[in-house]
N, C-alpha and C positions, 0 to 999 in steps of 0.2 A: 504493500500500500504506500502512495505517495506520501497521504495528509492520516494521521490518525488523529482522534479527536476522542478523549477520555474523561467523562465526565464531569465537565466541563462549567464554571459555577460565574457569574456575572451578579454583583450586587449595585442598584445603587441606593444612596439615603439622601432625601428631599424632605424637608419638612416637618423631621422628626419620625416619616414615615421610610422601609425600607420595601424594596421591591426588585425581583430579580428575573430578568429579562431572558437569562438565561441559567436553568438551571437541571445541571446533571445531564446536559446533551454530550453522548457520547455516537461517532459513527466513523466512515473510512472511504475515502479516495482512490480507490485502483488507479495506476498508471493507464493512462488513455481513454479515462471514463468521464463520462458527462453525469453528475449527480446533482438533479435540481431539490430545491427546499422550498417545500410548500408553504402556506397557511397564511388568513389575513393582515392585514394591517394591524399591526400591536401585538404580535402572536411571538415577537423575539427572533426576527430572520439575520435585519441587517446586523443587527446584534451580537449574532453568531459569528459573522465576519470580522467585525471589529474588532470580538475577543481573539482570534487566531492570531491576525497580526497586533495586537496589541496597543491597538488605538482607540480605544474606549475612551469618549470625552469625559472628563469631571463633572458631576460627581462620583462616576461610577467606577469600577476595579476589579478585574478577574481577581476571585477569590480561592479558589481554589480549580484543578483539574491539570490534563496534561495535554498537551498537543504535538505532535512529532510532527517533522517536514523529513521525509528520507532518512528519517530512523536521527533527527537531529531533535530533541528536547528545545523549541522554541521561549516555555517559561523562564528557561534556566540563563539565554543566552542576554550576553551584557548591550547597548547603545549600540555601537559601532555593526557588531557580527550582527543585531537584529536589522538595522537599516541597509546590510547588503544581501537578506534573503527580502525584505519589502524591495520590489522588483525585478531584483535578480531571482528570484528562488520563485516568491508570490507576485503573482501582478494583481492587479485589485481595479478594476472599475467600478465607480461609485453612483451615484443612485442619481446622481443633478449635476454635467456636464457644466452648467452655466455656472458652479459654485466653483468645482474642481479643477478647470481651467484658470490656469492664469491670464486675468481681460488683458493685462498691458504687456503678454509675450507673446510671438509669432507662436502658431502650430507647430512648425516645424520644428524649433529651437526648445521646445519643450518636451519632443519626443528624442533629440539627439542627445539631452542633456543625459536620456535615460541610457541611452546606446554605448556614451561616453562613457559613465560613472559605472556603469556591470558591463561592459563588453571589451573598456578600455581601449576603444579607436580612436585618433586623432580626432579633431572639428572636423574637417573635410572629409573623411572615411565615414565619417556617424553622419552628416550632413547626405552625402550618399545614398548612406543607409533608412534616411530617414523618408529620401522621397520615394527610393524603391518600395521601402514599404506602405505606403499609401498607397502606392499605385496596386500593389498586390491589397491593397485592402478597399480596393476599389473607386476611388480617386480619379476623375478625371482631370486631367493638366495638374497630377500632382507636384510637380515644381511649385506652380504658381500655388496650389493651397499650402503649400509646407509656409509659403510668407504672407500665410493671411491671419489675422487675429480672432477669436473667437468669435468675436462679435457679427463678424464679417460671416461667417457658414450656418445655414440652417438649423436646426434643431438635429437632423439625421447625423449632416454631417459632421457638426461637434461630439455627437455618441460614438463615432466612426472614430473620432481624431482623440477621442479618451481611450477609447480601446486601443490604439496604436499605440499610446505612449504605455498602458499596462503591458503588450507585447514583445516592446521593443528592448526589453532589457534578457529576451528569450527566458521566460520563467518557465519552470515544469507544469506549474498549475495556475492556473488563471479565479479570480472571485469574480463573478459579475452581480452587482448586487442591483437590481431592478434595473437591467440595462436596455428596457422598451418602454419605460416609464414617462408619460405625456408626449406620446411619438404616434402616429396617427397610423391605420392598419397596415400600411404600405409599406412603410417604413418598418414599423415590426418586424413584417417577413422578411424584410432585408436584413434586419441586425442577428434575427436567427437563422438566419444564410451563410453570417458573417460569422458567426459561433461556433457553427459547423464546419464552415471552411477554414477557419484556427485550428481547429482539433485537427483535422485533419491535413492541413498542411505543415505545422509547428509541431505535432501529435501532444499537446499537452492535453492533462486533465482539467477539466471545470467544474466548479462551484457552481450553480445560476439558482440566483435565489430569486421567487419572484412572487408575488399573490397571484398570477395570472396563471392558474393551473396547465388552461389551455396550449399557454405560449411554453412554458417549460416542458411538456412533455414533447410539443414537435422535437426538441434536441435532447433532453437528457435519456439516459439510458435507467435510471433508478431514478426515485423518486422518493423523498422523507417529509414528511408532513407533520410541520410545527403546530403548536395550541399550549398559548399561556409561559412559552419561557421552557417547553417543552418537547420534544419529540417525540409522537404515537403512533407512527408508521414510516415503516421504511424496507422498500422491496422494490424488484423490477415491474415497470411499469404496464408490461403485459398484463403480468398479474394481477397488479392491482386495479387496473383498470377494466378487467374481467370478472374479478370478485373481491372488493372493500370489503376492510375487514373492520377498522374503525369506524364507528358512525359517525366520524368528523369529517374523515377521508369521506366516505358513501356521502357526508352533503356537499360536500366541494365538487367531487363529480357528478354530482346530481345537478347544481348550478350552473355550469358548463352550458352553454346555449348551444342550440343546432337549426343551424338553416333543415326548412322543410320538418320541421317537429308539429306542426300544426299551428293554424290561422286562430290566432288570439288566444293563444294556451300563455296561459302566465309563468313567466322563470318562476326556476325552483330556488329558495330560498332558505340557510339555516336560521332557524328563530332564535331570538334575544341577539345577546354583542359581547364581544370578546371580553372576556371580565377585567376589570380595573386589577393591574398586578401588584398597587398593595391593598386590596382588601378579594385576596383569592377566595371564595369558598373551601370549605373543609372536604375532605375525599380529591377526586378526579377531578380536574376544574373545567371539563366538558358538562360534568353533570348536570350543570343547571337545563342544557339546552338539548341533551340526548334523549332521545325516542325511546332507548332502551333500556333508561340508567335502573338497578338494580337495589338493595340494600349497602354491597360491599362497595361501590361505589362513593357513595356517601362518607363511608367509615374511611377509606385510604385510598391515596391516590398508586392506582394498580402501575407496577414495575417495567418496562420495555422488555416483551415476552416470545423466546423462539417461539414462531407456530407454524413451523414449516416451512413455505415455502416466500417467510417476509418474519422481520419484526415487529410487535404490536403490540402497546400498552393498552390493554382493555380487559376486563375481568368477565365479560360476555362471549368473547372468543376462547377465554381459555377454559371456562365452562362447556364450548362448545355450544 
C-alpha cells in the first residue's frame, strides 16, 4: 500500500465546546488505485486530507493515529522532511482554485516553482517542463497560458492549472479534494477525464474526495463513505453499488438522479441533517435518521466490520 491510514483522531475546541471531525478513520491506498470518499457536507472529508498532510488550521490538531507514505511514519517526520513529501511524495488539490492560486503570480511560474524545488531542474529546464505539461494537461497555446494570471482563465481552467502545479513535482499519490466543485456539467467530465488520464499517464494513486457520489465513482475504483467524522463503508464499487450495505451508503445511492426514471417522480432524499459534531447523539450517529436503527444502535456506536466482501460499520448487517 502507498498511503496507510491508522486510526486516525482530528480534534478541535471552539467555545469551550470540542468536536472531532475526524475520528478513528482508519483505510489504504494500493499503488495505482483511485479510492474516492464519500459523504455530505460536514461529514469530515476534506478533513481527512488535511490530517495526512498535516495542515489542519487552528484550532484544531491530529491527536492521535498513524499514517505511512511508502512504509514512511509521516506523524513522526520533522518541518523540513514533511515539506519535501507535501508535493514531492503528496500532491494535494484543494477544494477553491481562486483561494489556492496565487492572484499576483503567472500560472506558469507557480507550477515551475514546484518542478524546481522536488525535481531540482534549472529555471529554464522547469520553465520547459512546465508548458509541456499543460499542454499534456490539455492547454491550448500553453506557452501563452503558463504567463497568464489566474485571474485571466476561466473557472475550468484554473482547476486545470491547480492540478498541474499538485502534479508537477511527480508525486506517487495525488488528494483531490472536491476538484468539480462550482464547475458547470461540462466541465466536470472534463476534470474527470483529466483524473483519469493522470492515473494513467503518471500511474499514480488518488484520493478524490467528493459529496458528488455520482462524479466519484465515474473514476474511482473503491469507494469509502464518510458520516459524522467517521467511516461506515468501504469496498469496491461494483459491489457496493449492487448491494449497500449501510443505510447511509443505500440513501446516497438512492439520491443519485437518473435521466429517464420517470416524468415528475420526486428525488430521493435522506431525512433530517448531518448532526452538529459537538452535540453527536449517543450510539451510531446515523441513528437519528436510519430506517433501520435497532436497540444496539442507540447503546454504541457499532465498530468498522469485515462482512465479506467490503467493510461496514452497522450492527444490522452483522446481525444479518
Amino acid at each position: 500500500m502507498i498511503l496507510t491510514v491508522s486510526d486516525l483522531r482530528t480534534r478541535f475546541e471552539v467555545d469551550e465546546a470540542e468536536l472531532w471531525p475526524v475520528n478513528g478513520v482508519s483505510f489504504a491506498v494500493a499503488g495505482g488505485e483511485t479510492l474516492g470518499l464519500v459523504g455530505e457536507s460536514g461529514s469530515g472529508k476534506s478533513m481527512v486530507a488535511l490530517s495526512i498532510l498535516d495542515l489542519v488550521p487552528s484550532p484544531g490538531h491530529v491527536v492521535s493515529g498513524e499514517v505511512a507514505f511508502e512504509g514512511l511514519d509521516l506523524m513522526s517526520l520533522g518541518g523540513s522532511a514533511k515539506r519535501k513529501v507535501r508535493g514531492g511524495g503528496i500532491g494535494m488539490v484543494f477544494q477553491d482554485p481562486s483561494v489556492s492560486l496565487n492572484p499576483v503570480y503567472r500560472i506558469g511560474d507557480q507550477i515551475a516553482d514546484v518542478i524546481r524545488l522536488h525535481r531540482g531542474l534549472g529555471r529554464a529546464e522547469a520553465w520547459g517542463e512546465t508548458v509541456h505539461l499543460l499542454g499534456d494537461l490539455g492547454f491550448q497555446d500553453p506557452e501563452r497560458r503558463a504567463r497568464a494570471y489566474p485571474f485571466e482563465l476561466s473557472g475550468g481552467m484554473r482547476q486545470r492549472a491547480q492540478i498541474a502545479i499538485a502534479v508537477a513535482g511527480r508525486p506517487k499519490l495525488l488528494i483531490a479534494d472536491e476538484p468539480t466543485t462550482a464547475l458547470d456539467a461540462t466541465v466536470q467530465a472534463e476534470i474527470c477525464d483529466l483524473l483519469k488520464y493522470i492515473q494513467g499517464e503518471f500511474g499514480m494513486s488518488i484520493l478524490l474526495i467528493s459529496h458528488d457520489l455520482a462524479m466519484v465513482t465515474d473514476v474511482a475504483d473503491r469507494i469509502m463513505v464518510m458520516y459524522a467524522g467517521r467511516i461506515v463503508e468501504i469496498g469496491h464499487w461494483t459491489a457496493i453499488s449492487r448491494e449497500p450495505r449501510h443505510p447511509y451508503t443505500k440513501g446516497l445511492i438512492a439520491a443519485i438522479p437518473h435521466l429517464g426514471a420517470g416524468e415528475g417522480r420526486p428525488l430521493e432524499s435522506i431525512p433530517g441533517a448531518v448532526p452538529d459534531l459537538t452535540d453527536l447523539p449517543a450510539g451510531c450517529p446515523f441513528h437519528p435518521r436510519c430506517p433501520d436503527v435497532m436497540e444496539a444502535c442507540v447503546e454504541s456506536d457499532p465498530p468498522l466490520m469485515d462482512v465479506g466482501d467490503r467493510l461496514c460499520a452497522c450492527y444490522r448487517v452483522k446481525s444479518g
